[in-house]
C-alpha positions as CSV (number, residue, x, y, z in Angstrom):
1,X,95.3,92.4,107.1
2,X,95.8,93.7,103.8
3,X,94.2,97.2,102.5
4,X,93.7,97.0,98.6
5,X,93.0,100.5,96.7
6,X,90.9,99.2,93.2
7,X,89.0,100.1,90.5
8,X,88.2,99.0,86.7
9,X,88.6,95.5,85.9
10,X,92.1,95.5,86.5
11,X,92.0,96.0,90.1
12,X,88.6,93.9,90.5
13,X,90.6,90.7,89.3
14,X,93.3,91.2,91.6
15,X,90.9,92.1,94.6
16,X,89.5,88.6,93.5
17,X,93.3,86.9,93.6
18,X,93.6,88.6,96.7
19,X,90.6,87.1,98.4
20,X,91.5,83.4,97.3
21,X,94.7,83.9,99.4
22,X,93.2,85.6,102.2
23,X,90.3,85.3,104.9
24,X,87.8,87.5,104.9
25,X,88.7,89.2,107.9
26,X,91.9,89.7,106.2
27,X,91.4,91.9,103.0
28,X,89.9,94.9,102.6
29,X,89.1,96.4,99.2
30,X,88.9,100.6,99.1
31,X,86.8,101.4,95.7
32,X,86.6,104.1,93.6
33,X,83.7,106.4,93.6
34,X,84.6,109.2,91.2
35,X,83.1,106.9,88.1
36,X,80.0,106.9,90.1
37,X,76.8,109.1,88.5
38,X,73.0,110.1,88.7
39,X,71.3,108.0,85.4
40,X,67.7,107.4,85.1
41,X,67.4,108.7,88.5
42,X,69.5,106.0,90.3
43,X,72.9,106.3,91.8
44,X,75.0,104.2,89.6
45,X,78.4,103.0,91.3
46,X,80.7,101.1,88.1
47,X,83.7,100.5,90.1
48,X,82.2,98.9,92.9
49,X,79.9,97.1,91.0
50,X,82.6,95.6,88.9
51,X,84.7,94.6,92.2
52,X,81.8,93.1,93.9
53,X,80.6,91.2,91.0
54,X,83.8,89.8,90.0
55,X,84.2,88.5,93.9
56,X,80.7,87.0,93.8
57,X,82.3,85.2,90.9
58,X,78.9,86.6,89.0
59,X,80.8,89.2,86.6
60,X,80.9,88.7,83.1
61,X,84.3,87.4,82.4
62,X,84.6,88.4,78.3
63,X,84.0,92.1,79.0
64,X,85.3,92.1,83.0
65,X,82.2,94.2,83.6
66,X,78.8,93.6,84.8
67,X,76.9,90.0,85.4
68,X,76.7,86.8,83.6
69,X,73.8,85.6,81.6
70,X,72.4,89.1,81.4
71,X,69.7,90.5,79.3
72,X,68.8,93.8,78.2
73,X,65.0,94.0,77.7
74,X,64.6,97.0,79.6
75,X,67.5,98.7,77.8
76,X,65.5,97.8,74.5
77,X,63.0,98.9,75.5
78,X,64.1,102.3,76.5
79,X,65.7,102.4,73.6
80,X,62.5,102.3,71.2
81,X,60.8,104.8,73.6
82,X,63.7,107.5,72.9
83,X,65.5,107.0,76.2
84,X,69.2,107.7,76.8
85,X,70.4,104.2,76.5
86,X,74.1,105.2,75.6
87,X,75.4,103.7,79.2
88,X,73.8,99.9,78.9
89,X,72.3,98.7,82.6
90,X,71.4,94.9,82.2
91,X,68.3,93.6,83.5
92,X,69.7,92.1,86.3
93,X,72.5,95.2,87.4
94,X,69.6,96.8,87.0
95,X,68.2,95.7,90.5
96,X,71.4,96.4,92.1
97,X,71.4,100.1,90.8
98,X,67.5,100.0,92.4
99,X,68.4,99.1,95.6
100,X,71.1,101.4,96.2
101,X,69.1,104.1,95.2
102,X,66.2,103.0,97.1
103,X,68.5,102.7,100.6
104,X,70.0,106.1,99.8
105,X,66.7,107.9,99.6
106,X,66.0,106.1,102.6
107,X,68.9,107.9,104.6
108,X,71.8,105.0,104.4
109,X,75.4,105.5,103.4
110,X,76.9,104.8,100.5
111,X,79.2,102.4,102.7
112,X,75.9,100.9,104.4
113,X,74.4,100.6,100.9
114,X,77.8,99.0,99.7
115,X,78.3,96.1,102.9
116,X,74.1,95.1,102.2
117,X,74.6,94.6,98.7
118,X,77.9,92.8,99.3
119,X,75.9,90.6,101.7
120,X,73.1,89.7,99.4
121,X,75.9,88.7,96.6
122,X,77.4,86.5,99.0
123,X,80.9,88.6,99.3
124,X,82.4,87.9,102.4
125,X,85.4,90.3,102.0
126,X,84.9,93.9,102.9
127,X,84.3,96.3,100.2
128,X,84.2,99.7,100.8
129,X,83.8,102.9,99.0
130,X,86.8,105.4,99.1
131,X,84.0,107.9,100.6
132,X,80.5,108.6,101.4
133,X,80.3,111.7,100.1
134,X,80.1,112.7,96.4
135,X,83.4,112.6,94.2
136,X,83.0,113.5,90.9
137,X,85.6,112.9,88.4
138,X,85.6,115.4,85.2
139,X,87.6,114.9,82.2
140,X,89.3,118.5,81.0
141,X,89.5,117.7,77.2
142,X,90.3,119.6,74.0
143,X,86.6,120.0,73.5
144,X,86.0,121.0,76.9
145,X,85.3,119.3,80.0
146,X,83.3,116.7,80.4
147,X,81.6,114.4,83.0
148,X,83.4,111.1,83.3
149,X,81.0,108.7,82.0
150,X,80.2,111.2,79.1
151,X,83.9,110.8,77.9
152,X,84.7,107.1,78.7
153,X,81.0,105.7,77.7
154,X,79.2,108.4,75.4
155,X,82.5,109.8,73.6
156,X,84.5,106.7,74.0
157,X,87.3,108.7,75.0
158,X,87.6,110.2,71.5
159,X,88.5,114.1,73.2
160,X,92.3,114.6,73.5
161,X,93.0,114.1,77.1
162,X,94.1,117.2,78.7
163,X,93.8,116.7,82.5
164,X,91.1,116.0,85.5
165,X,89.5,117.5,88.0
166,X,87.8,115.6,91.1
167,X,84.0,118.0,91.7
168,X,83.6,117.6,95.1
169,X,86.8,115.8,96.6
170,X,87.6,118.8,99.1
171,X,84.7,118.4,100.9
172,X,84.6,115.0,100.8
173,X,86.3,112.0,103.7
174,X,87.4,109.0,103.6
175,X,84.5,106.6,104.7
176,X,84.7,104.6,107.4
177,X,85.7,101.4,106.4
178,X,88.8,102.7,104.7
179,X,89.7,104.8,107.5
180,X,89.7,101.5,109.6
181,X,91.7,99.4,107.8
182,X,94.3,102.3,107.3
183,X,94.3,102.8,111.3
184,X,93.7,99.1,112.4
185,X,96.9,97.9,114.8
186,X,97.0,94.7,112.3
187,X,98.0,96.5,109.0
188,X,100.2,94.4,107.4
189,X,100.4,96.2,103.7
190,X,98.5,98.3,101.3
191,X,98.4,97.2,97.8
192,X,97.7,99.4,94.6
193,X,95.9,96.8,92.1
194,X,96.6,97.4,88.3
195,X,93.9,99.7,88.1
196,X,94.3,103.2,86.1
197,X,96.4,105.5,88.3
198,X,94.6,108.6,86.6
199,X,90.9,107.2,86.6
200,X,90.8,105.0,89.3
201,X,93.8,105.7,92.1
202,X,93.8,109.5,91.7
203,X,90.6,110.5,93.2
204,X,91.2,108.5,96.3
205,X,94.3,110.8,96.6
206,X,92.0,113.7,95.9
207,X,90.0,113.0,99.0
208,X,91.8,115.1,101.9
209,X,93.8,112.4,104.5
210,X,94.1,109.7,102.2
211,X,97.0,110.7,100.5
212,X,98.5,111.8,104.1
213,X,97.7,108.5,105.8
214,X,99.5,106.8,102.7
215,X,102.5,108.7,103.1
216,X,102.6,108.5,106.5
217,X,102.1,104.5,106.8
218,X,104.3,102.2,108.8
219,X,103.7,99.5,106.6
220,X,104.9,98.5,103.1
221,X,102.9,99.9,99.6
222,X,103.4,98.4,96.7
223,X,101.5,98.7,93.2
224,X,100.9,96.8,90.2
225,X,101.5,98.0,86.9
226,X,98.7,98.1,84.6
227,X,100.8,99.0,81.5
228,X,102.1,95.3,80.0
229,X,104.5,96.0,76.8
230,X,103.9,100.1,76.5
231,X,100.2,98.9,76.7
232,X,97.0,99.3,78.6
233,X,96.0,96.0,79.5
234,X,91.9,97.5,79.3
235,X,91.2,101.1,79.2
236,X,92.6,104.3,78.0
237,X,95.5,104.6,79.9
238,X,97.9,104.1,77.3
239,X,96.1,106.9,75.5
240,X,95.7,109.4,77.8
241,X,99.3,109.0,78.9
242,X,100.3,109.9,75.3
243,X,97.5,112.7,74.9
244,X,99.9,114.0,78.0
245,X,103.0,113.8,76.7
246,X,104.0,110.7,77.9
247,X,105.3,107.7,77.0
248,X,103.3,104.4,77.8
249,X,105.0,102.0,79.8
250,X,105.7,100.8,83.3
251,X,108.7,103.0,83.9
252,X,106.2,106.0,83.8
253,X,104.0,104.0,86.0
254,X,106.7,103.9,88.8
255,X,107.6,107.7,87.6
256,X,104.0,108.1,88.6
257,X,103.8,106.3,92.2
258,X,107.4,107.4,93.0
259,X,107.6,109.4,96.2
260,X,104.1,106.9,97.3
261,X,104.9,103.2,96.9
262,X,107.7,101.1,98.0
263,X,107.8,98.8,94.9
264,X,106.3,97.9,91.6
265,X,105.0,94.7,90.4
266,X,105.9,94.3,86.6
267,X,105.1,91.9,83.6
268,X,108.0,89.8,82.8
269,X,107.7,91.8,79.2
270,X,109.0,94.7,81.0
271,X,112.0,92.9,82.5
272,X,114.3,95.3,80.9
273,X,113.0,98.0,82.8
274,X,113.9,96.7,86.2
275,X,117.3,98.8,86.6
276,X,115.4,101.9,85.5
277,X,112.4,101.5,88.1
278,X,115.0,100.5,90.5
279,X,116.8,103.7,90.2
280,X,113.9,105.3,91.3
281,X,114.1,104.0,94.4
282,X,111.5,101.5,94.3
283,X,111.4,97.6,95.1
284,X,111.0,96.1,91.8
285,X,108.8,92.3,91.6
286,X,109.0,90.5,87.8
287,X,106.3,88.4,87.1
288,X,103.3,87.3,84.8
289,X,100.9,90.3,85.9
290,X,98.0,89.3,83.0
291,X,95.2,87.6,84.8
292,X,93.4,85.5,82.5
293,X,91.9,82.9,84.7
294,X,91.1,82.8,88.5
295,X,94.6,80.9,88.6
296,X,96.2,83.6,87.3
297,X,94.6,86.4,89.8
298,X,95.5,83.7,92.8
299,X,99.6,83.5,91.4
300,X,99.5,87.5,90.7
301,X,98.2,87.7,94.2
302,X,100.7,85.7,95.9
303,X,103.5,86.7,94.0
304,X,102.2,90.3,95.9
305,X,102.1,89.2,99.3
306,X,104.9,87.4,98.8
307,X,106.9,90.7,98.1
308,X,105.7,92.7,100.7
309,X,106.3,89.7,103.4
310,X,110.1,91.0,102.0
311,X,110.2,94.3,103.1
């Protein structure tokens, strides 16, 4: 069994690679929840939305994000009335967004929520949120802090990047389903997918025993890199790295897991940077980590499990 942390589109594509490869009783995928917010009065969840979509094979595969064939009447709508139609819900993720709400008001978890939606979508793989309880992720940025959604969506990440801060992480646990696949006797390796190590890997270290159970694992970890060429494949990585102080690239990726993971998946454009990654300490895999097609998520996958079946 194979425990994948994801978030973004990034890791959603690799979660889908992943789940070609593997049975369903074989692959868990641990999302993100510090993107999640309160809009319009529902509980919107991006991250999982994203991973779920994309493994229903119902995302949107120009912009990575949200269904197919969507519309936006309601968002037009809302629009001329005067409404706060900055963050754009589609007519159809719109439903999704009302059920979840509805089943939270109702008394379910977020993980309960999560495994019904997953069911109605037709995802066989488990999906889980990184917790049930509320993690927040807050931008600190030269004009202040600011909610997430407010600087990646509303501001565009136009603030200067000065740091985070995850509302709510100490009180929060690791839900169920993660805490499962981290414990269950079958483990065979945990795999970081090419999602943002700030945005989207961060605040599942934030929450108290994930990091620990991590560091403590008897099984290999390896991550992606989602830098290709000193860039951000999608996102602001390669921004906020700079607004940091540091250089883009997957050497500072591996600067950033070192101490966590065992190795490093890189693009074959960062080949040179094998002896320096390596000098880390760290296991390093070369190969084409872009995934432009299902194909492409499937050999990126593989090329994965294959490195880990070498540890």
């Amino acid at each position: 069994m194979i425990l994948a942390l994801a978030g973004g589109v990034g890791g959603a594509r690799l979660a889908a690679g992943l789940a070609q490869v593997l049975p369903p009783q074989g692959l868990t995928v641990a999302v993100n929840t510090g993107d999640d917010f309160e809009h319009l009065g529902l509980h919107i969840c991006p991250d999982l939305d994203t991973v779920m979509y994309t493994l229903a094979g119902r995302h949107d595969p120009a912009q990575g994000w949200g269904l197919a064939g969507e519309t936006w009447h309601m968002l037009q709508a809302l629009q001329a009335l005067g409404g706060e139609a900055w963050f754009r819900l589609g007519d159809r993720d719109l439903a999704t967004h009302l059920q979840r709400s509805q089943r939270l008001r109702e008394g379910a978890s977020l993980s309960q929520a999560t495994a019904e939606l997953c069911q109605a979508f037709g995802v066989q793989h488990a999906v889980v949120p990184m917790s049930d309880q509320p993690v927040r992720t807050r931008v600190q940025t030269d004009e202040g802090e600011l909610a997430f959604q407010d600087y990646f969506v509303r501001r565009r990440c136009a603030p200067r990047f000065v740091g985070l801060r995850f509302e709510g992480a100490e009180q929060a646990q690791p839900s169920p389903g993660l805490l499962q696949a981290l414990q269950a006797p079958g483990l065979q390796a945990i795999v970081v997918c090419p999602s943002n190590p700030l945005l989207s890997i961060q605040p599942m270290l934030a929450v108290p025993g994930i990091a620990q159970a991590l560091r403590q694992r008897r099984v290999p970890l390896v991550a992606v890199s989602p830098i290709v060429g000193g860039a951000a494949v999608k996102g602001p990585l390669a921004k906020m790295m700079m607004e940091a102080g540091q250089a883009p690239s997957a050497l500072a990726v591996a600067q950033h897991y070192a101490g966590l993971v065992d190795g490093l998946v890189i693009d074959e454009a960062d080949a040179a940077l094998r002896p320096a990654i390596q000098h880390l300490g760290l296991q390093v895999c070369v190969t084409q980590t872009l995934m432009v097609d299902a194909d492409r998520q499937r050999a990126l996958a593989q090329a994965v499990l294959d490195m880990v079946a070498r540890r």
